[in-house]
C-alpha positions as CSV (number, residue, x, y, z in Angstrom):
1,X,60.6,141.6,106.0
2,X,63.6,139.9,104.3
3,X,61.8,137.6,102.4
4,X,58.6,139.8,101.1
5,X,58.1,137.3,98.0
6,X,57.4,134.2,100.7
7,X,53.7,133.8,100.9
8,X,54.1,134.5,104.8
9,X,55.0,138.0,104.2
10,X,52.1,138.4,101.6
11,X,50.9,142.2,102.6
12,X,53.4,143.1,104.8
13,X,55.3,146.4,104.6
14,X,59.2,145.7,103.9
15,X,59.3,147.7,107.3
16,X,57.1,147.7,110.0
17,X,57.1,148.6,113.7
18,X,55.9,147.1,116.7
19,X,55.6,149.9,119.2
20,X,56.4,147.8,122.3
21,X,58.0,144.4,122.5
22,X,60.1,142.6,124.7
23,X,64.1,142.3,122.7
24,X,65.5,139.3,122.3
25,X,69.0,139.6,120.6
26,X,70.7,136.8,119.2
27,X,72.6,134.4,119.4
28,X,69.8,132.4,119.8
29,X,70.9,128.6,119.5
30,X,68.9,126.5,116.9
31,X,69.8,125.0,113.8
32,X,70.5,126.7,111.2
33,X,66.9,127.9,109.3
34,X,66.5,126.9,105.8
35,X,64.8,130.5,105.4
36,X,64.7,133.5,107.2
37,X,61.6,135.5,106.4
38,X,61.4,137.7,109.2
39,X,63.9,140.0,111.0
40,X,63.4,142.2,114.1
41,X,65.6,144.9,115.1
42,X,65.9,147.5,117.9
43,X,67.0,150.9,118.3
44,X,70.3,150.4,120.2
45,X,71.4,148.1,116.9
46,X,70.2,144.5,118.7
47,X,68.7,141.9,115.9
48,X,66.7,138.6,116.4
49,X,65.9,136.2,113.0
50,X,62.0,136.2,114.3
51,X,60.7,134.6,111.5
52,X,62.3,131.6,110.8
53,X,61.6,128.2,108.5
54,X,62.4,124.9,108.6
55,X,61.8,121.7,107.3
56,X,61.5,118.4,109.2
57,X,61.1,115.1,107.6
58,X,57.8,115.4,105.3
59,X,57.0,118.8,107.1
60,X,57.7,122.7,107.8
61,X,57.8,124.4,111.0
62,X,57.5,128.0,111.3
63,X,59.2,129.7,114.2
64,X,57.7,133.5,114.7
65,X,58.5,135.6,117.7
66,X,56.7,139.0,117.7
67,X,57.1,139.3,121.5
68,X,55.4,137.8,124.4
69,X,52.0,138.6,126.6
70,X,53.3,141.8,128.4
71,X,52.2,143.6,125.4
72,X,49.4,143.5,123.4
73,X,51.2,142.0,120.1
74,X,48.9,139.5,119.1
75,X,46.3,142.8,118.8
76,X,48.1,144.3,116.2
77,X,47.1,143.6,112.7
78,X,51.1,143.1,111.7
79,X,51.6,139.9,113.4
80,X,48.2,138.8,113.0
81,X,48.9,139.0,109.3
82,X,51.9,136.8,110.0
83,X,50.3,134.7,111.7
84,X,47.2,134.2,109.2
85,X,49.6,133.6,106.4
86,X,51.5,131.2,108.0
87,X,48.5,129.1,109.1
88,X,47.1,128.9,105.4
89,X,50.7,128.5,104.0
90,X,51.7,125.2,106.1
91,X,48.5,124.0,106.6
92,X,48.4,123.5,102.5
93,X,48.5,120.2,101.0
């Protein structure tokens, strides 16, 4: 958690594991973020920015990458917590 003041990261740890996940390293081609809130990063020293925020015209998007269907990621309460603040965070007026 690199940004653990940003109301997405409200009640997450300042580290926290996912015990499987696919890795994606960077670079991963996009714009430059306006914040990165999230980071992941794997055992053999890759990194990914996986939370990442942006914002478009009169709005924000929210880029989150936790991993994929092979495992069970959107099970664990971690992510779900991302998730949930994210969805009250942008979704306010």
């Amino acid at each position: 958690t690199l940004m653990p003041d940003h109301p997405i990261a409200v009640g997450l740890p300042a580290a926290w594991d996912i015990s499987q996940t696919e890795m994606y390293a960077e670079h991963y081609h996009v714009p430059a973020p306006d914040a990165v809130v999230l980071e992941e990063r794997w055992d053999k020293g890759e990194q990914f920015r996986s939370g990442m925020l942006w914002r478009v015209g009169g709005g924000t998007v929210f880029y989150f990458r936790p991993g994929h269907e092979t495992y069970a990621i959107f099970k664990d309460p971690l992510p779900l917590r991302v998730l949930t603040n994210a969805v009250r965070w942008l979704g306010q007026p």
